[in-house]
Steps between C-alpha positions, in 0.01 A plus 500: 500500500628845360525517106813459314678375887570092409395293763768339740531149275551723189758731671712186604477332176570831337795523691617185474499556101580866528902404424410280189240798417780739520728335309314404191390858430732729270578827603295682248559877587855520527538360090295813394747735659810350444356541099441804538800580659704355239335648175607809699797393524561418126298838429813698706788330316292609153470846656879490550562384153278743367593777644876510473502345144183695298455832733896556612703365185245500244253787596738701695914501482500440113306824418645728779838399300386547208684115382205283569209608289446210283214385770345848488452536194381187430198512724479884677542710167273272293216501757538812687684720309766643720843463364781358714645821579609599857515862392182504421244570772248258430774206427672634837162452669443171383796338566512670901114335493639170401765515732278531796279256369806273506619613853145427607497147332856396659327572888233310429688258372764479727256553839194247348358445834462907637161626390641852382749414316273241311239772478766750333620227253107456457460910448790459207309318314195719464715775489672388180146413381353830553824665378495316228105539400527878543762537249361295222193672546684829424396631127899567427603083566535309209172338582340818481312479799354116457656312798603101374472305768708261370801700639686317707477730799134410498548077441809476741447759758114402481546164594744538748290738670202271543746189628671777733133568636402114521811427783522826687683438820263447752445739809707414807346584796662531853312340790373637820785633755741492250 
């Protein structure tokens, strides 16, 4: 008799138990992706949120106007420094980087399940946190040079990086002949 092959009393009792076998097991694969899938899912509609209420309204629209600076000045021009001015270079930069950061954040958020546009929400969020680290550790920012990491960019953006990483859409891939 061959190893692991059950003999032929063991394959008939095995199949005669096979359908209460079968039906007595859970189906423990398919809970792990439909998690995954939905944390995704609730990560997109945050995206959304985020994007068209902090980086378009708040972020974006108000200082391009010039009527919406409350938000600004609150948190950019007492960390960073850069006045809410869209005359200004450096404001005028900003607020375009924002913007894309918020264009970025609505794809992902509205296409959740394509890898690129997840990746590109993904890329907005280090991109804010690098943007953000380079200018506090300029000597002219209030901080004068010393980066606090207590910034929001680096608390919000940081952890929504690291749950964006932890349900990546996975890789389809096509089979044979197809």
């Amino acid at each position: 008799m061959q190893r692991g092959v059950p003999c032929r009393q063991c394959r008939l009792l095995l199949g005669l138990n096979a359908r209460f076998l079968l039906a007595s097991q859970p189906p423990a694969p398919v809970a792990s992706i439909s998690r995954t899938m939905g944390m995704r899912t609730y990560l997109g509609y945050f995206l959304v949120v985020w994007a068209v209420v902090l980086d378009f309204a708040l972020l974006g629209a108000g200082p391009l106007t010039g009527k919406g600076c409350g938000f600004w000045d609150d948190n950019i021009v007492k960390g960073l420094g850069i006045p809410c001015d869209a005359n200004n270079l450096s404001g005028l930069l900003l607020i375009n980087v924002y913007l894309l950061c918020g264009v970025m954040r609505l794809t992902a958020g509205l296409f959740s399940d394509h890898r690129g546009c997840w990746g590109a929400g993904l890329a907005s969020m280090v991109l804010e946190i690098a943007m953000v680290a380079q200018i506090y550790s300029l000597p002219s920012s209030p901080n004068k040079g010393v980066i606090d990491y207590t910034d929001g960019a680096f608390l919000l953006c940081g952890t929504m990086a690291v749950l964006m990483a932890s349900c990546f859409p996975a890789a389809e891939t096509k089979a044979k002949g197809d």
